[in-house]
MOPAC internal coordinates of N, CA, C and O (Angstrom, degrees):
PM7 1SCF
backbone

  N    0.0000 0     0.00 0     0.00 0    0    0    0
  C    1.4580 1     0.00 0     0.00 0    1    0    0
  C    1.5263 1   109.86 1     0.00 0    2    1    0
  O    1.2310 1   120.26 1   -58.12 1    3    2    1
  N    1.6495 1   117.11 1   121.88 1    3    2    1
  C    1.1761 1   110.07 1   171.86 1    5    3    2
  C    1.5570 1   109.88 1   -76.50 1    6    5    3
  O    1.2310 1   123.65 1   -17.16 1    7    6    5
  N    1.5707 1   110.61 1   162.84 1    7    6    5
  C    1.1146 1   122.24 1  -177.97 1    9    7    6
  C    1.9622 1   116.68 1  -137.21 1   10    9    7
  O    1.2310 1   124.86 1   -61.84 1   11   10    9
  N    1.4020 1   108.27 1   118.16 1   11   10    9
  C    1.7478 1   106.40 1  -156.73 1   13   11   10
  C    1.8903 1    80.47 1   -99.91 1   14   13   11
  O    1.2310 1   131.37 1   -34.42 1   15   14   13
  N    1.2505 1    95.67 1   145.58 1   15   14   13
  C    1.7296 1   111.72 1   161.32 1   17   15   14
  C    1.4409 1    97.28 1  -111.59 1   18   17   15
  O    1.2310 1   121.90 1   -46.60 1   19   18   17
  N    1.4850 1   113.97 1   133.40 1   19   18   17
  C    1.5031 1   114.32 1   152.92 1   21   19   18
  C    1.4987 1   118.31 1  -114.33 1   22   21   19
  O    1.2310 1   122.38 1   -50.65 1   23   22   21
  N    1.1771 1   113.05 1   129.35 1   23   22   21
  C    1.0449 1   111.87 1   177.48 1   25   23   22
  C    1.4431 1   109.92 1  -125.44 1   26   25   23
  O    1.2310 1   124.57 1   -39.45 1   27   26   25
  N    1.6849 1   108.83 1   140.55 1   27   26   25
  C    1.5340 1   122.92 1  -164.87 1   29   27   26
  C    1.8831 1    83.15 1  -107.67 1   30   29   27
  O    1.2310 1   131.15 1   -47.91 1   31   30   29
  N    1.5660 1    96.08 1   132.09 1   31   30   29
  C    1.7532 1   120.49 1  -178.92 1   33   31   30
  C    1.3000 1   102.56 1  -111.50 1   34   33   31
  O    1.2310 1    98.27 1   -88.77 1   35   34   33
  N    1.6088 1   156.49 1    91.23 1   35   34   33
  C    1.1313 1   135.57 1   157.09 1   37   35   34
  C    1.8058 1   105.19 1   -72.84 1   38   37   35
  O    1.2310 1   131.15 1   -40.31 1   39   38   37
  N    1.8026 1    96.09 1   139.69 1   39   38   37
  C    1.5754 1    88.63 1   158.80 1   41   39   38
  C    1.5960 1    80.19 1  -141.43 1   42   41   39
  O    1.2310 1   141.58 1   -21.39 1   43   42   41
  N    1.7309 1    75.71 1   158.61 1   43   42   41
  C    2.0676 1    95.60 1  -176.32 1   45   43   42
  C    1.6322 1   105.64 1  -119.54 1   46   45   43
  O    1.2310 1   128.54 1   -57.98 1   47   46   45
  N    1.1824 1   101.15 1   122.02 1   47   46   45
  C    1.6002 1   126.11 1   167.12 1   49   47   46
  C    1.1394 1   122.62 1   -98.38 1   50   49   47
  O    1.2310 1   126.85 1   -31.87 1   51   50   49
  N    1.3981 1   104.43 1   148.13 1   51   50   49
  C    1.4719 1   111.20 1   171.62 1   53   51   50
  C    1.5043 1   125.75 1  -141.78 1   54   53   51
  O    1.2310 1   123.16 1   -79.35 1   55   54   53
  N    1.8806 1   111.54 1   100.65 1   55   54   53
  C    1.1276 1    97.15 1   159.95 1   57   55   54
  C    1.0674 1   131.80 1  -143.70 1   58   57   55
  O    1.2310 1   115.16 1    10.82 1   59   58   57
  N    1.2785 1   126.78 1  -169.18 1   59   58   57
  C    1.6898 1   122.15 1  -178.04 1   61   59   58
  C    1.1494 1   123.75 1   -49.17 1   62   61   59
  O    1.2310 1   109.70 1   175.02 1   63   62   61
  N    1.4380 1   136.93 1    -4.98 1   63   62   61
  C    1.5483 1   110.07 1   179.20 1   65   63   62
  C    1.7506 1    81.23 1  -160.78 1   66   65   63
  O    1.2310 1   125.57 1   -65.82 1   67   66   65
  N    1.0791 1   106.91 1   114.18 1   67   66   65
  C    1.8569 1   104.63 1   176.36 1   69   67   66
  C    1.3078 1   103.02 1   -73.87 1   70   69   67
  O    1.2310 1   119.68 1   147.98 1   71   70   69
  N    1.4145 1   118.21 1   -32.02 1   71   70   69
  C    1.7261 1   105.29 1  -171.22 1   73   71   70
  C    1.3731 1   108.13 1   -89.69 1   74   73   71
  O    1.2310 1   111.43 1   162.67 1   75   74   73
  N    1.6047 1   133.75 1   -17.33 1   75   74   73
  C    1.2748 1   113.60 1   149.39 1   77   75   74
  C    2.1169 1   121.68 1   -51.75 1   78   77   75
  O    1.2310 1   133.14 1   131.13 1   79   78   77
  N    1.2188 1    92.22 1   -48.87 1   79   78   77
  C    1.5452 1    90.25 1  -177.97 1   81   79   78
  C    1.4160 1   112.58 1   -46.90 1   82   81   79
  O    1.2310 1   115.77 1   124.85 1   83   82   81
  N    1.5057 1   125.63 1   -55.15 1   83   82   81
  C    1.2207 1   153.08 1   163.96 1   85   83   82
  C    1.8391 1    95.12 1   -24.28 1   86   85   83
  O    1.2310 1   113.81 1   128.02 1   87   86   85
  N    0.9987 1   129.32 1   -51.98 1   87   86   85
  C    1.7642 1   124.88 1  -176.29 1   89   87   86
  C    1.1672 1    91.51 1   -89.21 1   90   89   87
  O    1.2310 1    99.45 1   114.53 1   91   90   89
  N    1.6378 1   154.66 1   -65.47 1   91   90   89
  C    0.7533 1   153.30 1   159.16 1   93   91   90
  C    1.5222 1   114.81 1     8.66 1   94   93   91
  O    1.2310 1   128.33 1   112.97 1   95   94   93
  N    1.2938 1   101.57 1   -67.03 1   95   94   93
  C    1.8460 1   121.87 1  -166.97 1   97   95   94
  C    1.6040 1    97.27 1   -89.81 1   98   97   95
  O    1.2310 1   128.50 1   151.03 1   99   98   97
  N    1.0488 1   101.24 1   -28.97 1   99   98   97
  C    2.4287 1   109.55 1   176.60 1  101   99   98
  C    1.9532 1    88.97 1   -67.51 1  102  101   99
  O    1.2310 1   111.38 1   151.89 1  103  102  101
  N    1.2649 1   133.83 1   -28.11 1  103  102  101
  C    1.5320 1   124.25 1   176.21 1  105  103  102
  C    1.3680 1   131.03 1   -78.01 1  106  105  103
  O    1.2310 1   129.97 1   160.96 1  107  106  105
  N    1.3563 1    98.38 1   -19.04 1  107  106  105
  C    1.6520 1   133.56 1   177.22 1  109  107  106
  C    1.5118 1   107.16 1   -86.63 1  110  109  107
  O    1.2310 1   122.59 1   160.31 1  111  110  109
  N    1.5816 1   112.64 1   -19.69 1  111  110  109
  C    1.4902 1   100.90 1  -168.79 1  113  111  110
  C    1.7737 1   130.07 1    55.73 1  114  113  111
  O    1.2310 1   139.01 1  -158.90 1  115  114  113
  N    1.7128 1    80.75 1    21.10 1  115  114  113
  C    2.1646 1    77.22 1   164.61 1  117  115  114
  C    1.0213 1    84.67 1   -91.24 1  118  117  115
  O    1.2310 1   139.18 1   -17.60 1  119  118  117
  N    1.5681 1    80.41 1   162.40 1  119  118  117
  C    2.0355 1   124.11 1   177.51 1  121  119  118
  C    1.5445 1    90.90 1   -78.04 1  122  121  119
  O    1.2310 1   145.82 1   -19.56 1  123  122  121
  N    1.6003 1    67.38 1   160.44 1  123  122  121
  C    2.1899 1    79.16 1  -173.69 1  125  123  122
  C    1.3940 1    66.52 1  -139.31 1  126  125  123
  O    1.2310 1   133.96 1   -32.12 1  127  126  125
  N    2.3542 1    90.62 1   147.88 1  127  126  125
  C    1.0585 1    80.56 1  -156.20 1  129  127  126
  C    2.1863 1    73.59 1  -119.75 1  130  129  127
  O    1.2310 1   136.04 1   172.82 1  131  130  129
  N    1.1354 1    86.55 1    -7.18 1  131  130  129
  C    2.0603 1   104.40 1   171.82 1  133  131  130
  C    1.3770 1   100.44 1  -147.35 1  134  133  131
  O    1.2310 1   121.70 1   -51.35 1  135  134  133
  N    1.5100 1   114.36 1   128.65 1  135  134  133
  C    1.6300 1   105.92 1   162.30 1  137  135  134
  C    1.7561 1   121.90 1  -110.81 1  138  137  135
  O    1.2310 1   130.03 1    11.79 1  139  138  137
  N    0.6881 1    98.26 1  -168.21 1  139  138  137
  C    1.5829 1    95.16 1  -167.24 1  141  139  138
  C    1.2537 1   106.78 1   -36.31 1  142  141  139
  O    1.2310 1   120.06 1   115.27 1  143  142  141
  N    1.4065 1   117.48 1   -64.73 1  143  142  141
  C    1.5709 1   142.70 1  -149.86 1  145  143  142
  C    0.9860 1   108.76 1   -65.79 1  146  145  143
  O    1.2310 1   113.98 1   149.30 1  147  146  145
  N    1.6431 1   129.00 1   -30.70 1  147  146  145
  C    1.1992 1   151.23 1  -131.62 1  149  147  146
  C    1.7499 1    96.70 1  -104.48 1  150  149  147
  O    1.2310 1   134.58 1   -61.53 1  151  150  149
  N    1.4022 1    89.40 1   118.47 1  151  150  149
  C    2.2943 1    88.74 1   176.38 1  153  151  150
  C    1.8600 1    86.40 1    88.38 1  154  153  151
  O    1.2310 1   146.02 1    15.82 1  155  154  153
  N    1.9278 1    67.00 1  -164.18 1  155  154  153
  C    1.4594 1   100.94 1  -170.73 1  157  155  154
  C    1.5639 1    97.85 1   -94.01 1  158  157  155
  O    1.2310 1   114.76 1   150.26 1  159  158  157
  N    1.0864 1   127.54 1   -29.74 1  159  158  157
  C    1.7390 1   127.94 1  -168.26 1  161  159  158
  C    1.8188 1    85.59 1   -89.21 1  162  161  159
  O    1.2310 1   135.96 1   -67.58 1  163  162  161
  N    1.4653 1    86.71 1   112.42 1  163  162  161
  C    1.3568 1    87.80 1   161.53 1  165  163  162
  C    1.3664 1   129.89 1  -121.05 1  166  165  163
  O    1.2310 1   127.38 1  -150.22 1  167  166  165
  N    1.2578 1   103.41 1    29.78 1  167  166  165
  C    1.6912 1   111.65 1   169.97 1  169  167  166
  C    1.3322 1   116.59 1  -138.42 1  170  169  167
  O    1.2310 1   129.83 1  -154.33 1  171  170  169
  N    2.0337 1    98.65 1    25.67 1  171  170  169
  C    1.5448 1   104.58 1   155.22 1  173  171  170
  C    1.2373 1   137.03 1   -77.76 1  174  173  171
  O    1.2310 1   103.47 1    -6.77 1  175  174  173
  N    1.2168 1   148.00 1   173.23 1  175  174  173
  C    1.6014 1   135.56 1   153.86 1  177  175  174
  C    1.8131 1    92.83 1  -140.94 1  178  177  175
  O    1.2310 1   127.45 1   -55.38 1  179  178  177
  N    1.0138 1   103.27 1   124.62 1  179  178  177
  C    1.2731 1   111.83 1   163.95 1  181  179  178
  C    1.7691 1   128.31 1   -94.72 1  182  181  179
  O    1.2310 1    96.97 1   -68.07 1  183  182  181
  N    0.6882 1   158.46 1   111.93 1  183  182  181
  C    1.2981 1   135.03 1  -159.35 1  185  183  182
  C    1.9993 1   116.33 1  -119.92 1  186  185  183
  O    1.2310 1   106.26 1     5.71 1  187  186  185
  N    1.0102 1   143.14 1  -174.29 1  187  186  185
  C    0.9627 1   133.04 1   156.25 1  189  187  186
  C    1.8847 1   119.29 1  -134.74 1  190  189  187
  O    1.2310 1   119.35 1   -52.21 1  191  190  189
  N    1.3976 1   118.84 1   127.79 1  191  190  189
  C    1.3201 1   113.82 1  -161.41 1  193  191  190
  C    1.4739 1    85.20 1  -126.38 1  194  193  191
  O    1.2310 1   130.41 1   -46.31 1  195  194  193
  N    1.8451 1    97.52 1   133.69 1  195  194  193
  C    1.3517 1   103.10 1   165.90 1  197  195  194
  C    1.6368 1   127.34 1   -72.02 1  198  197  195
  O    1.2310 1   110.51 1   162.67 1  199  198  197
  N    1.1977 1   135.43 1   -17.33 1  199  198  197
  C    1.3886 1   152.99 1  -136.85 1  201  199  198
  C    1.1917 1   119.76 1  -161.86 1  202  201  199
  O    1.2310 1   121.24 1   -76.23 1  203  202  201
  N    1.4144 1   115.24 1   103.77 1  203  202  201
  C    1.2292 1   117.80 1  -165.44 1  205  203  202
  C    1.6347 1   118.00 1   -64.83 1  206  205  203
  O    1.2310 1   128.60 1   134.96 1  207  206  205
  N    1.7223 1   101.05 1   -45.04 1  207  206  205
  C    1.3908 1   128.82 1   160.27 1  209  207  206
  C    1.1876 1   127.82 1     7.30 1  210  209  207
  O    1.2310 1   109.35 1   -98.35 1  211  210  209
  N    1.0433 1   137.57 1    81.65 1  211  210  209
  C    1.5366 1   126.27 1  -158.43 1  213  211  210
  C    1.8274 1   133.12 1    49.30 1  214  213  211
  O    1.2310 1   136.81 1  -139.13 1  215  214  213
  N    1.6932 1    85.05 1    40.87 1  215  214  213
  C    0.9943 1    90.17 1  -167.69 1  217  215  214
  C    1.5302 1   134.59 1   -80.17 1  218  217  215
  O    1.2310 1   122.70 1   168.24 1  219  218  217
  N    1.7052 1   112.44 1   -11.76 1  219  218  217
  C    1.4140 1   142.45 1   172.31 1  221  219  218
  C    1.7041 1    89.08 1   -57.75 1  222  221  219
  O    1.2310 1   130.53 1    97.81 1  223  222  221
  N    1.0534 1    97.30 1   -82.19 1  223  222  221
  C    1.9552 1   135.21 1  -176.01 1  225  223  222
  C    1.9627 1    86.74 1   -13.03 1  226  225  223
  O    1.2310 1   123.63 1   114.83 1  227  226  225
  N    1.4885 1   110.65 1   -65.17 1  227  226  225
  C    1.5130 1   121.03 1  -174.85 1  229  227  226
  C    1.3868 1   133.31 1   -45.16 1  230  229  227
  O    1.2310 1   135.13 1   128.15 1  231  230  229
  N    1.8545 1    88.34 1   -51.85 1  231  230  229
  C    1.6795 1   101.23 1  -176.93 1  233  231  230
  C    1.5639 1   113.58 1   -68.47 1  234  233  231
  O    1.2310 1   133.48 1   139.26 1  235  234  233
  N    1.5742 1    91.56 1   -40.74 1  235  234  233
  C    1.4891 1    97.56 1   175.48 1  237  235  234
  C    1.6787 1   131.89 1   -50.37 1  238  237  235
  O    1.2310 1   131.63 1   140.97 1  239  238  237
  N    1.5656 1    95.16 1   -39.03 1  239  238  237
  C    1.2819 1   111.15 1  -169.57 1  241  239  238
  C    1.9589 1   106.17 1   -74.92 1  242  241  239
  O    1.2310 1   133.87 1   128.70 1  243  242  241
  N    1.3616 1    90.78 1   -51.30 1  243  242  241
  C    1.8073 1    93.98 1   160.57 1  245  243  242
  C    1.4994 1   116.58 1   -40.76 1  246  245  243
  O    1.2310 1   111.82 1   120.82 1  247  246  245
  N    0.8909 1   133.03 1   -59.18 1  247  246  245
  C    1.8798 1   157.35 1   171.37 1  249  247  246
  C    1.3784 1    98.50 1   -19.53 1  250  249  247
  O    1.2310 1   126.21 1    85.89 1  251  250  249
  N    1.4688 1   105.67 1   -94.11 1  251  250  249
  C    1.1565 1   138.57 1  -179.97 1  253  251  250
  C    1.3635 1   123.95 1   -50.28 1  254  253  251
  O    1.2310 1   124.22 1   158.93 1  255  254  253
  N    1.6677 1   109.51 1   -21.07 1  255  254  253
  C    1.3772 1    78.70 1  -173.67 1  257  255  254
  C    1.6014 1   106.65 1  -108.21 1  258  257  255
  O    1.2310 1   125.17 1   -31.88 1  259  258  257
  N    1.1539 1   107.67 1   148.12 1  259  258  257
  C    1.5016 1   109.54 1  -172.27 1  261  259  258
  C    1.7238 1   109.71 1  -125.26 1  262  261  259
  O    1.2310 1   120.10 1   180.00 1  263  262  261

């Protein structure tokens, strides 16, 4: 019998313009899992990442690079 673990990771960021990040991360093709607009919090982004794996290393690199 296989057996799946899920595990839910929040990490919290912070930067100057969520809806730039928001295109930023729309170039990368992550899933959004809330976007800005979305609800009442409108200067959330939720996202969903398959792979935890270097996963600092990723967001960052998305971020940053311009």
């Amino acid at each position: 019998m296989e057996t799946k673990i899920l595990v839910a990771l929040v990490i919290g960021i912070s930067v100057p313009d969520v809806y730039a990040a928001s295109e930023r991360f729309e170039k990368y093709d992550v899933e959004f899992i809330k976007r800005p607009d979305d609800g009442s919090m409108k200067v959330l982004l939720l996202l969903k990442i398959q792979m935890a794996i270097g996963l600092r290393e990723g967001i960052a690199e998305i971020i940053h690079s311009q």
